[in-house]
Each structure stands twice: as structure tokens, then as C-alpha cells.
N, C-alpha and C positions, 0 to 999 in steps of 0.2 A: 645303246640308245642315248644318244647327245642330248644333253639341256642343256639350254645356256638360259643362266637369271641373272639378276642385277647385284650388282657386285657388296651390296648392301647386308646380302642377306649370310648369313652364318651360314659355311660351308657343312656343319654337322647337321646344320636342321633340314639341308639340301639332302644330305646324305641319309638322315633318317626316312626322310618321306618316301626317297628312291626307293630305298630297302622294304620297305612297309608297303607300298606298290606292288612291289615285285612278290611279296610273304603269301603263302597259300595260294596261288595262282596254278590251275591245274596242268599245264603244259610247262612249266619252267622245273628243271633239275634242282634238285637240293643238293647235290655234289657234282661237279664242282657248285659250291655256294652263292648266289648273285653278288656281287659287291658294285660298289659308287665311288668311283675314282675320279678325282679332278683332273681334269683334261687341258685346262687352255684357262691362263689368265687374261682380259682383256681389259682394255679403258672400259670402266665404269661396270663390268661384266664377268663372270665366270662360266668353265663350262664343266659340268657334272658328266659322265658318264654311267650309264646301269648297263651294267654287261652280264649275261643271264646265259645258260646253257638249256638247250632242250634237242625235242629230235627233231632231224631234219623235216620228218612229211607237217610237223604242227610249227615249223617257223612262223609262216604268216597269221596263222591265226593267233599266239604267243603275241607276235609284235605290235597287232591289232588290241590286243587286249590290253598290255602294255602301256602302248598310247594313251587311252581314256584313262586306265586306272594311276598313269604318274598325274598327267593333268590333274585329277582330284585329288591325288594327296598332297600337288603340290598348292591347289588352290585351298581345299582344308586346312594346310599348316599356314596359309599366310605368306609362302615364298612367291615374292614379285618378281615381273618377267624384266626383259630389260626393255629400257627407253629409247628412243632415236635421240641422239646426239650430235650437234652440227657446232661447230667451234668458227667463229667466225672472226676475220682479221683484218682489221682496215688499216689503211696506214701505208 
């Protein structure tokens, strides 16, 4: 599951909240363990990774649950999304 926030924000605090998302969730494996990998640096941007193991017949419902539950950890902790950015050149 890709995030991408604004490049502002501490990579650990992105990484905790993934983690904490992801913790006691009933369809996600505790081995292999979820972990948040930084995926992609960009202008003004990064992109976090949660890479989670479960069984196949509860993927979609795993991924759905997921979804809402990073969203709030990441809006509980304070991690901002990113901005549109337009760089403009005259001359």
C-alpha cells in the first residue's frame, strides 16, 4: 500500500503510523511481520510503503480495512498529504 506525503514530514513518524495501522488488524499475518519501506523520493514528496501478508480469500477485505485505518493514523499523527506544485518560468 503506497503513500506518498509531503516531504516535510519525518520518515519515522510516517513509518510509525503505517505500522500502528497495520497492528492488531484481523486479517493481516504477524509472520512475515508488516513493515514501511520508503519507496520513492520526489520534489517536495516521499513515498512510504505498508507491505502486509495475509491469505489470499481476505485480500480485499485486508486492503479495505487498511485503507481507512492508514488514513487515520495518518491524520491522528499529524502527517500532511502532499501539495500540487507548479514552478513557473518566464524569461
Amino acid at each position: 500500500m503506497p503513500c506518498t506525503v509531503a516531504g516535510s514530514n519525518p520518515a519515522e513518524k510516517v513509518r510509525s503510523s503505517l505500522l500502528r495501522a497495520a497492528a492488531g488488524k484481523p486479517h493481516v499475518a504477524s509472520q512475515p511481520a508488516p513493515v514501511a519501506v520508503l519507496t520513492h523520493l520526489g520534489e517536495n514528496k516521499f513515498t512510504m510503503e505498508l507491505r502486509v501478508w495475509c491469505t489470499a480469500s481476505k485480500y480485499w477485505d485486508t486492503q479495505f480495512s487498511l485503507n481507512e485505518a492508514v488514513k487515520a493514523a495518518l491524520e491522528l499523527d499529524g502527517v500532511s498529504g502532499t501539495l500540487p506544485a507548479m514552478r513557473i518560468v518566464q524569461g
